[in-house]
C-alpha positions as CSV (number, residue, x, y, z in Angstrom):
1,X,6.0,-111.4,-8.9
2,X,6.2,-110.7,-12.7
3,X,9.0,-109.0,-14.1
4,X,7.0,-106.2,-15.4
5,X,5.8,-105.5,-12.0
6,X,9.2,-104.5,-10.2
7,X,10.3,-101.7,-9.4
8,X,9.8,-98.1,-7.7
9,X,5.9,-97.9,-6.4
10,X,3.9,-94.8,-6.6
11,X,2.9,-93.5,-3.2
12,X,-0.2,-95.4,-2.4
13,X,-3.5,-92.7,-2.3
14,X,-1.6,-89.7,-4.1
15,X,0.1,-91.7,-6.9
16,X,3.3,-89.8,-6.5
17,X,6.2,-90.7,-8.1
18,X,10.0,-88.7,-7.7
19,X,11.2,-86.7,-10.7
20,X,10.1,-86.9,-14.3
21,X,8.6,-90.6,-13.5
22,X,4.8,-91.2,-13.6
23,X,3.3,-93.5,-12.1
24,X,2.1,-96.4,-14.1
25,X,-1.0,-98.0,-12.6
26,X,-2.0,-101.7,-12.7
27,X,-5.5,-102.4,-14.4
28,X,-6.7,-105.2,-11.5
29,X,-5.7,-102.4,-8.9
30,X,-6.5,-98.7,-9.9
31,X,-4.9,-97.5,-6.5
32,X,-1.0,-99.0,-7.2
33,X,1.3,-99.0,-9.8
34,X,5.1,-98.6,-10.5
35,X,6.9,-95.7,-11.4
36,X,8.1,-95.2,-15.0
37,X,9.7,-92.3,-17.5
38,X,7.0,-90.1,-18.4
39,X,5.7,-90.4,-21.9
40,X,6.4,-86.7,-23.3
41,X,4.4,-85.7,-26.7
42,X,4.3,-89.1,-27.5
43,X,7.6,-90.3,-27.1
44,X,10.0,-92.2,-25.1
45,X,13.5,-91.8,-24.0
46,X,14.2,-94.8,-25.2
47,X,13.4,-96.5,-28.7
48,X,13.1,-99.8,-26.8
49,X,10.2,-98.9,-24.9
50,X,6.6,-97.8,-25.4
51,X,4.3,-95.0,-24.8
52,X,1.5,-96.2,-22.9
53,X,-1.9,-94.7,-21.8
54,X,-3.8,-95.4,-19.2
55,X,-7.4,-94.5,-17.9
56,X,-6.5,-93.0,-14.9
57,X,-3.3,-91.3,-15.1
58,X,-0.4,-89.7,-17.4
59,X,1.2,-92.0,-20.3
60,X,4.2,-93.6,-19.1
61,X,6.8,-95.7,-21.0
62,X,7.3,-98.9,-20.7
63,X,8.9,-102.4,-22.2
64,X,5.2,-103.4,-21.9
65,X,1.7,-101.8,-21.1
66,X,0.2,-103.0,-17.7
């Protein structure tokens, strides 16, 4: 498994994820993804990572865009 792909899982079907996390979907599978920080008026936490949008869901933050 990729590096980028580890950690927490969104609840498969609802897409829930605990806390302030979103959950990050993968584009070959629009029903899983990973939990990351939320993305929050365009920024991140951390200066390290980036906001990323996605089709389907809220913009997350991330080393790297899925």
């Amino acid at each position: 498994m990729e590096t980028r792909r580890q950690g927490l899982a969104c609840v498969t079907g609802t897409g829930y994820c605990p806390g302030t996390t979103t959950c990050a979907y993968f584009p070959d599978d629009p029903n899983e993804g990973l939990c990351r920080p939320s993305c929050v008026n365009g920024t991140c936490q951390f200066t390290t990572q980036t906001c990323c949008t996605q089709p389907n869901g809220a913009p997350y933050c991330n080393s790297v865009c899925f």
